[in-house]
Structures are given as C-alpha cells and as structure tokens.
MIGU-64189 format. One record per atom (N, C-alpha, C): x, y, z. Coordinates in steps of 0.2 Angstrom, whole numbers, plus 5000, padded with zeros to 4 digits. Layout:
XYZ/...
END
This chain:
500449945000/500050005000/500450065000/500350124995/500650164996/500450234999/500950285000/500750355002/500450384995/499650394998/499550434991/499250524995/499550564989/499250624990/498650644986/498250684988/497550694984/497350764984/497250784978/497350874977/496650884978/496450914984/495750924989/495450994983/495651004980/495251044974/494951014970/495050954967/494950924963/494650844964/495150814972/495050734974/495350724969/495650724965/496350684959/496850674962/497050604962/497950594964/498250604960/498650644966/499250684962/500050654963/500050604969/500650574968/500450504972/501150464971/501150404974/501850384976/501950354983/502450314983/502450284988/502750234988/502750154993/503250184999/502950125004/503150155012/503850115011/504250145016/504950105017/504950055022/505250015017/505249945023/505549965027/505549915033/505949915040/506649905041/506949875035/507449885032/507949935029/507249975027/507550045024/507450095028/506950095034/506950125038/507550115042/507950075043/508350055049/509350085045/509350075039/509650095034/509750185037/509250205035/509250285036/509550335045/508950275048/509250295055/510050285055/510250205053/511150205055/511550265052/511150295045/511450355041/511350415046/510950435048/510850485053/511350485059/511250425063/511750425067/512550415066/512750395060/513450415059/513550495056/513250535053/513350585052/513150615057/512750615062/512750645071/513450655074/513850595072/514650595074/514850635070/514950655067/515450685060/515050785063/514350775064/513950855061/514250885070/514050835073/514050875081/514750885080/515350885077/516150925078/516150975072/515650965071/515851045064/515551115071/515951175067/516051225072/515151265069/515051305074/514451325077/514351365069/514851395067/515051445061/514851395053/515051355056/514851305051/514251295047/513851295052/513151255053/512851315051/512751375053/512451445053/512451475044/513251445042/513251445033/512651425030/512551355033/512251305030/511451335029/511251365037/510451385037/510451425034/510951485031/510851535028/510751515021/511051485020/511051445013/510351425011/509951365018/509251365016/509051415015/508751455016/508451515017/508451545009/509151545009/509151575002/508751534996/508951474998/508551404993/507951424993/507451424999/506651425002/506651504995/506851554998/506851624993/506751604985/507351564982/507351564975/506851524973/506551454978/506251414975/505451424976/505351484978/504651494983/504051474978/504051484973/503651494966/503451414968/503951364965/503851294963/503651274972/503951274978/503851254984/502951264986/502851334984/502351344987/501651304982/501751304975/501351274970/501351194975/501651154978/501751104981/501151114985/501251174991/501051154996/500151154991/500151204990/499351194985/499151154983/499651124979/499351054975/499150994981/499450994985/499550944990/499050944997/498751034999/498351035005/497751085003/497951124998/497351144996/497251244999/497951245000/497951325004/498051374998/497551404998/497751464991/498551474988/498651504985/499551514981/499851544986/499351614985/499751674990/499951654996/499451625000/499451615005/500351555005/500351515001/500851455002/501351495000/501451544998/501851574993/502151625002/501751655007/501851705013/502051605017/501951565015/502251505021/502951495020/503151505013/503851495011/504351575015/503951585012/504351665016/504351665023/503851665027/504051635035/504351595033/504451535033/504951495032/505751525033/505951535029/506451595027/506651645032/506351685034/506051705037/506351705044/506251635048/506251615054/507151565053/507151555046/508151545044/508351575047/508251655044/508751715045/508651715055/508351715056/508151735066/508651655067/508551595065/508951575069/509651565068/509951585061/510651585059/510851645064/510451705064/510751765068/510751745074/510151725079/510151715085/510751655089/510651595085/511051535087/511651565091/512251575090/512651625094/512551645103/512051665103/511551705107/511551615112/510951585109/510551555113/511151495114/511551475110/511951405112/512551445113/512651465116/513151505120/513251485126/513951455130/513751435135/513651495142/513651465146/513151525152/513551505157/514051565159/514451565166/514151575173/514451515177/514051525183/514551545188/514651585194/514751605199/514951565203/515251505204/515451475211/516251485212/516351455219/517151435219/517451375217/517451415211/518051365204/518151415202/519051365198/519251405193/518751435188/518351375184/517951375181/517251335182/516651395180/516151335181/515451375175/515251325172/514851355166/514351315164/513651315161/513251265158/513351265150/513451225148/513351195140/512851175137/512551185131/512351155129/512351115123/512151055122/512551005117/512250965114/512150935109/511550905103/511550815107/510850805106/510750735110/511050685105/511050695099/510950645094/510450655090/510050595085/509650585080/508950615085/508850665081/508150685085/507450665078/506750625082/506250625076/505750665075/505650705071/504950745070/504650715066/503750725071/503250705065/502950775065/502750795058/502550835054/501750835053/501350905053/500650895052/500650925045/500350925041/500050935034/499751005033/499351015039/499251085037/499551145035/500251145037/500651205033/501351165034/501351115028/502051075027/502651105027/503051165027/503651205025/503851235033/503151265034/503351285041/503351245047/502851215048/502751165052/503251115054/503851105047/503951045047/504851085050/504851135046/505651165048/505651215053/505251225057/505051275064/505451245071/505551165070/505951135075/506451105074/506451115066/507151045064/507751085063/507451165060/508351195060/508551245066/508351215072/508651235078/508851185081/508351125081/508951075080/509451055080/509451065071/510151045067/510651105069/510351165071/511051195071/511351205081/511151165085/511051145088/511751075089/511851055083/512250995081/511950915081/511250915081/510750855080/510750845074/510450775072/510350745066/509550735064/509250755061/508450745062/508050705054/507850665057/507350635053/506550635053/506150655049/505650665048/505050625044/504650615049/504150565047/503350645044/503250655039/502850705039/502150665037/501550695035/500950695036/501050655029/500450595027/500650565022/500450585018/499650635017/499550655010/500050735007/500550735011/501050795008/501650775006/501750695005/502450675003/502850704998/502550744993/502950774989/503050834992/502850864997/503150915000/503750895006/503850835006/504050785012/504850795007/504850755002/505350734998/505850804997/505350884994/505550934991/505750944997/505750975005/505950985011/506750945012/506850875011/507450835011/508050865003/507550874999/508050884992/508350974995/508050994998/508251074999/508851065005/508851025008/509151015014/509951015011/509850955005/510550955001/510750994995/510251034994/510551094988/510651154992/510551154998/510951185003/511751195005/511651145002/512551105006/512551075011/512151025017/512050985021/512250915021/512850905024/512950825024/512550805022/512650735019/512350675019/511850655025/511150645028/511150605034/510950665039/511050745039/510950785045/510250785042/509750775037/509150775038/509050705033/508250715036/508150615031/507350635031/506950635027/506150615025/506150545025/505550525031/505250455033/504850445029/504650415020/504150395020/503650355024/503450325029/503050295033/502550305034/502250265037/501650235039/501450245045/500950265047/501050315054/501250235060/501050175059/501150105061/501850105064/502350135058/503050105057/503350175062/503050225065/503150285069/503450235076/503350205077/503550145086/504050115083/504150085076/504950065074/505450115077/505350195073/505650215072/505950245080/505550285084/505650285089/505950235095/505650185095/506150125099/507050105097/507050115090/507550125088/508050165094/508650125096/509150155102/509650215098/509550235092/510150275091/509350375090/508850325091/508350415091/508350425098/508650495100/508650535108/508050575108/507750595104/507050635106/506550625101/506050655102/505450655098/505050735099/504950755091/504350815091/503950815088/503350825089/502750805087/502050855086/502050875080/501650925079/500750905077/500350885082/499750855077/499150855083/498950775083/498150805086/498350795094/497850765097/498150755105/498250675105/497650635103/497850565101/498450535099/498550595094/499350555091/499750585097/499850645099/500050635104/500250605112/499650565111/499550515119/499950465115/499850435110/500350375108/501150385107/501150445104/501950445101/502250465110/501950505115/502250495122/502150425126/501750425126/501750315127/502250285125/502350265117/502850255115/503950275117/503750325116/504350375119/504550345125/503950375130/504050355138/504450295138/504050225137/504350155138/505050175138/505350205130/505950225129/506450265132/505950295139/506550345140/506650415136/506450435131/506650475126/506250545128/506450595127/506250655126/505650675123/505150715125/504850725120/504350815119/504250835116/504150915113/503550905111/502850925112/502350925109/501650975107/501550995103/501251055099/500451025098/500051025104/499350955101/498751005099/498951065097/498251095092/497851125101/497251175096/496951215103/496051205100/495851255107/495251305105/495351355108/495751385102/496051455107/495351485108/495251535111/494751595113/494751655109/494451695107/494451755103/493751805109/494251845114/493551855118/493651945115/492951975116/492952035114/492352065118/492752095123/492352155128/492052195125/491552225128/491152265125/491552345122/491852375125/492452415123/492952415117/492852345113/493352315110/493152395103/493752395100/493552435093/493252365086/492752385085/492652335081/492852345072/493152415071/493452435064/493952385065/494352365074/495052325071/494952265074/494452235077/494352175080/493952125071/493752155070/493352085065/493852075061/494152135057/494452125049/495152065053/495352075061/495752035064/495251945066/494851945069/494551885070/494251835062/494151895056/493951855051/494651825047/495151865047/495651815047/495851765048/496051775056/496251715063/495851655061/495251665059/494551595056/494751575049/494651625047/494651575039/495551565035/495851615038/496651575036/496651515034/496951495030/497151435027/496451395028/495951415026/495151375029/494951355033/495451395042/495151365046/495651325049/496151325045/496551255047/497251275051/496951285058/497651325058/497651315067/498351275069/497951245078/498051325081/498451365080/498051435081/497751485082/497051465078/496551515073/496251515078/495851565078/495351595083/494751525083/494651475087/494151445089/493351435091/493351485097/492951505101/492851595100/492351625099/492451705099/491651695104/492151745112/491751735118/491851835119/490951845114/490851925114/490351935120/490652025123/489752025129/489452055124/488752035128/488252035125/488052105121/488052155123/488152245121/488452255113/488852195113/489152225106/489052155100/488752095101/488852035099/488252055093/487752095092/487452085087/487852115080/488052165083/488752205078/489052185075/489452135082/490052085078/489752035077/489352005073/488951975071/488951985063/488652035063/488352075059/489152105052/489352115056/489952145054/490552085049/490552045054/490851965053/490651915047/489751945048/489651915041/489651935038/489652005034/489852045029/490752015025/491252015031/492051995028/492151915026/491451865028/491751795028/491251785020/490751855019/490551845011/490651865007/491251925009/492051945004/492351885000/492551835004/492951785003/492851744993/493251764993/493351754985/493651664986/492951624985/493051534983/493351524977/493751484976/493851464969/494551394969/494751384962/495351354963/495951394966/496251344971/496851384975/497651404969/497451384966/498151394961/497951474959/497251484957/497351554955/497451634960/497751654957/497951704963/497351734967/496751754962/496451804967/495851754973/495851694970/495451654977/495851654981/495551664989/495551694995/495451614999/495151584998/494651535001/494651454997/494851425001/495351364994/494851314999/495051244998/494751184999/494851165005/494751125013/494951085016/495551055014/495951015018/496450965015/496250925015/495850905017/495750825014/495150785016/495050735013/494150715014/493850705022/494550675023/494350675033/494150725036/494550785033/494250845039/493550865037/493650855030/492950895029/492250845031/492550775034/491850735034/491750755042/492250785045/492350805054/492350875055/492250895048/491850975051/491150975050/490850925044/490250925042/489850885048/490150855051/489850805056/489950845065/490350885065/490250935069/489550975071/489751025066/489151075064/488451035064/488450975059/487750945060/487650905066/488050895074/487750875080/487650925081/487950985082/487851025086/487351105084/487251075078/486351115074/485951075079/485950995081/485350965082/485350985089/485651005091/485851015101/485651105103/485451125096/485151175097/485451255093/486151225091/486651285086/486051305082/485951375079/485851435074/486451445070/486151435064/486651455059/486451515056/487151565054/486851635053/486951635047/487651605044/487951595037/487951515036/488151475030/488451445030/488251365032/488651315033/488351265040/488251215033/488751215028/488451145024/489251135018/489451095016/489751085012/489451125007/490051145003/489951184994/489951114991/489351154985/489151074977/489551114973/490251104973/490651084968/491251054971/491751044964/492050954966/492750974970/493050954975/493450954981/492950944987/493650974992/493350974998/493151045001/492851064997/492651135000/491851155006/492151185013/491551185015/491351265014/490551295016/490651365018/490851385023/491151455023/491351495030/490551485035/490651485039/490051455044/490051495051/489551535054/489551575058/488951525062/489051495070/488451485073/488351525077/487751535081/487551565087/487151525091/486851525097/486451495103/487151435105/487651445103/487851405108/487951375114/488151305115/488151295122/488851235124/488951235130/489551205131/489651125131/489051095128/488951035126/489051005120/489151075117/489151065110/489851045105/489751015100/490450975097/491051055095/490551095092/491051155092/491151185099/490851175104/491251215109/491751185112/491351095114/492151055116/492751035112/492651035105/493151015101/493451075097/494051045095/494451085091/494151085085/494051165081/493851155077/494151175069/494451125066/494951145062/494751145055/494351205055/493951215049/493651285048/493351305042/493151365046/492151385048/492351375055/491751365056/492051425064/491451475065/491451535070/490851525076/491051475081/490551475084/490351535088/489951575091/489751635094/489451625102/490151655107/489651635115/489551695119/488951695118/488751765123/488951775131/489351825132/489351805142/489251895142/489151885150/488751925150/489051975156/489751965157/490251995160/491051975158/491552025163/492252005159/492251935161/492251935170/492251875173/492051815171/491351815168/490951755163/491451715155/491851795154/492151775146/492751735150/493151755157/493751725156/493451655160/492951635161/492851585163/492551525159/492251565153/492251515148/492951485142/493251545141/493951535138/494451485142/494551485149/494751425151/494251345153/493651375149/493351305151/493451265147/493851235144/494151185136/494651145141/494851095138/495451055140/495951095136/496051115131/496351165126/496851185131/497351225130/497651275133/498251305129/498251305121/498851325117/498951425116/498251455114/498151515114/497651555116/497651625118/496851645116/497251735116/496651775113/496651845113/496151885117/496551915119/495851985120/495952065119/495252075116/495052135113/494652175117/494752235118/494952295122/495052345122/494852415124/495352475126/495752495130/495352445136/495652455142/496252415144/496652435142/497452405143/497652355150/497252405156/497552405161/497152345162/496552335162/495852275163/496352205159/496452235153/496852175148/497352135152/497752195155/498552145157/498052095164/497952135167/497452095172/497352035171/497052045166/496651975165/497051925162/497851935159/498151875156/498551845162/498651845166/498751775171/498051745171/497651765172/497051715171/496951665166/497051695161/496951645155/497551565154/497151535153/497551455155/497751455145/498251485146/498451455139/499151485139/499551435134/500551465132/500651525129/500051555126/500051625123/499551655123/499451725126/499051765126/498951835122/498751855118/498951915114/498251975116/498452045116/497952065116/497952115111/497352155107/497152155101/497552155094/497852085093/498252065089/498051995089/497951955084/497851905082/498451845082/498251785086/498751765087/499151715081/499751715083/500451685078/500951685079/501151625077/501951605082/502451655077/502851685080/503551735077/504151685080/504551685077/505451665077/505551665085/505451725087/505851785091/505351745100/504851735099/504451725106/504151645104/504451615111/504551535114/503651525112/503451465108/502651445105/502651355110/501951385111/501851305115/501251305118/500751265122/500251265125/500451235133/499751205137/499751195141/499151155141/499051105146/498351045148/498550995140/497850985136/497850935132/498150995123/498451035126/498851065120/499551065121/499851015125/500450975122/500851015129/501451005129/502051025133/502751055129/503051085132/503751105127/503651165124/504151205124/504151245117/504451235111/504151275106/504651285099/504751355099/505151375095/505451455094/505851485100/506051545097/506451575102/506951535105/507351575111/507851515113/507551485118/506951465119/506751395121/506651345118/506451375113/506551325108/507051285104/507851315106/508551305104/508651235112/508551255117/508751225122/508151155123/507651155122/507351095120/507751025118/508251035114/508250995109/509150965111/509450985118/509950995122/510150955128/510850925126/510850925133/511150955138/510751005142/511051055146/511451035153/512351045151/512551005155/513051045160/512951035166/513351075169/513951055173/514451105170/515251115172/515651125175/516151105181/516351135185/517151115186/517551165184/518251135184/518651185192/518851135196/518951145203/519651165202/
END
C-alpha cells in the first residue's frame, strides 16, 4: 500500500509512493546516526552557513515550493507562497540568534571554572502535520540541526511530495549526507522508528491522540519528547473592543488557510452589548471571501485538506445544529468537486456542543454570549485546550489583568494570534507540553549540562 496524496480541489491523485520497509527504515536511521558523529564536531560557524543557505533556497524556489504545498493541501497560492517566506524568514532569526541562545552560560561558584553547555542529543524524530507542510515541518528541525542533532522526519502522508522537496532542499543547501532524512512511513512504522536505540527525542506536531501514543511509545523508551497538540483558542471581545479592528482581525484568525490552523481563533466569547454587531459585521467579511481554485491567485478561500476533515467538520456542525446551534451563514458543504465547505457562523451555543468542546479545524465561527468580563474568562478556560487565546479591548490595564487568568501558552491582546521566530510557541493541559521557537525552543532539543572545573 502506498502514500497517496489527493489534490482536495479536485479529489485527483496527484502522487504516489510506497512505504519504506523496515529495512530501509533502519538503513536511514544508522545514516543519521553516523553523520550525528561527524555534524556534532563541525563548528557552530559552520552549521549557521548552511541555514543561511536554506533560506536562500526556500527564497529562490518559493514559486515551485509553494505550488506544492497547494497542489497537496489545498491552501490558496498566496497564502503558500507567505508560508515559504515565514519559512525563510524564521532561517534568518535562527542563523542570527543561534550564537546567542547555544552560547554557554557562566556560573558564579568557587571554581576555577564553572559554566552550563549545551550539546545536541543525537538523531532527533519529528512527526509533521500537513496543514502548513514547510513551516510546520522546519519550525523545530533547524534549531535542532544547528544545535548539532541529526533529524529525521516522518511528515503527514498525503504531503509526501512536499515531504521529499523539504529533504532535496536540505541537500542543495550544502548539508551532509544524513543531517536530515524524509520517513516515507506509515503512521504503524512511527514505534519502529522511535524504539530504535540510536533516536534521543521526539517532536510532534498533530492531534492529541497522536500525541498520547507517540508519548506512550517514547515514555517505555525513555526518550524526550516536545509536543504541539492543536487548541480551541478563545477570541473574547469585551464590550469596549474597537470593532473597525477586531473583525477584519477575528475573520482572518477563522478562515486562514480554511480554518486549518491549531492557532485560529476557535471559540469567539463576545458580551452581550456588542455581539449583534459583531455578528453582523463578521458576516459581511466571511461573504468577501473569494471561493475558487487555489492555484489561481485571486481565490482567497481554497478547499479543506482532505476528505477526513471535511467529513469531521460536516459532522460537527450537523450534532451540534441538532443540540440546538443557529446558523447565521453557511453550516453545509459547497456542490462543487473538492473538499470545500462554507465559511460558517453559529450562534445559541452551548458548552455541550461538538464545536464548543472540540477543536475546530475548519472554518466554522461558533458565537458565546457572556454576560460579564468574569463569565468570558471563565468560559475561555473552560476547554481541556490550553495552546492560545486573545483579548479585545481598550482597556489596557483590565487586559493585562486578566492574562494570568487565561489557562493558555500564549496570550495576545488586540492582535491575532501567531507564532514569530523571536517568542517561545507551545500550549498547556491537552495542548501538548514544550516549546518551539525562540531560545526555548534551541534548548529543548539539548543536553543542558553542567560544568565545574575545581
């Protein structure tokens, strides 16, 4: 059986290729591990060449990359055309940064000398999500690698052509032989790889399921593990909020890449004073939206990735129409050929509902009215979720207040949330443990060891 990819615009497969046996899987690991020997002795100076190199590659190749990721997940051009460049993007921050962050850190005792280090584990494995293949997949592997790790990557399987072009860019970079490798794999053949004694950690960018397993798995072994397991962030919007810069920012945060984004605004928990408005207003910007094939530039609004999601967004919506959801837009699959649903606006919500408890990874805007600040920050932390959320506001001083209260890894106020280079991205409860980016994200993937020459 092979990995097939299916172009969610059309449902036509667009590539195919067979899994690697466990044979070939075990081939690549020992490749990894002996170039870990050789990459962890090249100088810090070295490795920094190399990411700047990528960078330049991801720049030149953006055109053909980005057509990848469209053909593959179904994200407008433009939009995979601004993935390749964050991509890029977050090169440049870690080639500049690395210095900085792997620098070793003097300590104060009675020694001659005493300092901590930090030092690559070895072959580190990242599994990849499919939603924004380019970023998703090199957000934690080239801090890693320059790090002095060796990384192999098992990515999402209907994006293997983007799996393959990620491993071919690694080497038109100038990258040894073996410091990265693409797993064609089976998600099954994920506990080979991991059990394998020469992998030191694991990263895992995906649902929470996969992440109970792949920590399961790990645990027995001992190994490290990093995990990113997707949100229901909150979008709350006080009565105060400016709504000129609150919607054009919440329609966004929802329908970016369709919704597919463990990020995107979730849950939008408005008081009640202003919620007809933004209502009102919300559905004016999600009827802007220009549907069409994602390859042409002026479509705005591309397809789901793939049949699954969109049969787990349709089945969403329709329990939780039956539980008593109001639809104000939307609420049904588009009759033409992909996987396209409508932008979708609910209201009478309640907290038994599949869009309130569940992640909704589509673009679907459920609507919860409360009826004080107190009410919105008690509904926001009512989810097992705890990856993101925002709040919209004038009052500054009310805003910072209320961010210890909010049970999440990141909290923004009237700025729509989004991981940058520069600030440590991660969750908390059933949205995973660990950070990426920033120098927490460098030190993650390290063994921080400390020094002391008497």
């Amino acid at each position: 059986m092979n990995l097939v990819s299916i172009n969610p615009a059309t449902g036509e497969e667009v590539f195919s290729h067979p899994h690697l046996t466990s044979e070939q899987i075990a081939q690549k690991l020992e490749l990894a591990q002996q170039s870990f020997v050789k990459w962890r002795n090249t100088t810090l100076e070295e490795r920094i060449k190399l990411v700047q190199n990528l960078a330049l590659k991801l720049r030149e190749n953006r055109e053909y990359f980005g057509s990848l990721i469209t053909q593959e997940m179904g994200r407008p051009i433009s939009q995979s055309y601004s993935e390749i460049e964050k991509s890029a993007w977050a090169c440049d921050y870690y080639a500049e940064s690395a210095p900085i962050h792997l620098a070793p850190e003097i300590v104060e005792l009675d020694a001659k000398k005493s300092y901590i280090s930090f030092e690559p584990l070895g072959v580190v494995l990242h599994i990849a999500p499919w939603n924004f293949p380019f970023w998703l997949a090199l957000r934690p592997v080239v801090p890693a690698i320059l790090a002095g790790n060796t990384v192999v990557m098992k990515h999402a399987s209907n994006v293997s052509q983007c799996s393959l072009a990620i491993e071919a860019l690694f080497q038109e970079a100038g990258f040894p032989v073996g410091v990265f490798q693409s797993l064609l794999i089976s998600s099954p053949a994920v506990e080979q790889v991991i059990q394998n004694p020469v992998v030191r950690a694991v990263t895992l960018i995906g649902s929470g399921r996969a992440g109970q397993e792949v920590a399961s798995i790990a645990g027995r072994s001992l190994k490290k593990t990093v995990m990113e397991l997707g949100g229901s962030d909150p979008f709350i919007i006080l009565k105060d909020a400016d709504l000129k810069r609150t919607v054009p920012e919440a329609h966004k945060s929802r329908l970016r890449n369709s919704g597919q984004a463990c990020n995107a605004a979730k849950r939008f928990i408005v008081e009640e004073e202003i919620v007809e408005a933004f209502i009102d207003q919300l559905k004016i910007a999600f009827e802007a939206e220009v549907v069409g094939d994602p390859m042409d530039p002026k479509t705005t609004f591309g397809p789901l990735g793939n049949l699954k999601t969109l049969e787990k967004i349709e089945e969403m919506v329709n329990e939780s129409v039956k539980m008593g959801a109001k639809v104000v837009m939307g609420g049904k699959r588009m009759n033409r050929q992909g996987f396209y649903y409508e932008p979708t606006i609910l209201t009478n919500i309640n907290k038994y509902m599949p869009v309130y408890q569940e992640e909704t990874f589509g673009p679907i805007a459920p609507i919860i009215v409360v009826q004080s600040v107190e009410e919105a920050v008690q509904v926001a932390n009512d989810s097992k979720y705890g990856l993101g959320a925002t709040i919209w506001t004038e009052n500054y001083e009310l805003a910072e207040s209320l961010i210890p209260q909010i049970e999440a890894g990141n909290v923004y106020v009237n700025s729509m949330l989004s991981s940058h280079p520069k600030m440590p991205y991660g969750g908390i409860k059933d949205s995973g443990y660990g950070r990426e980016l920033g120098g927490w994200g460098f030190r993650e993937l390290v063994n921080v060891k400390s020094v002391l020459i008497k």
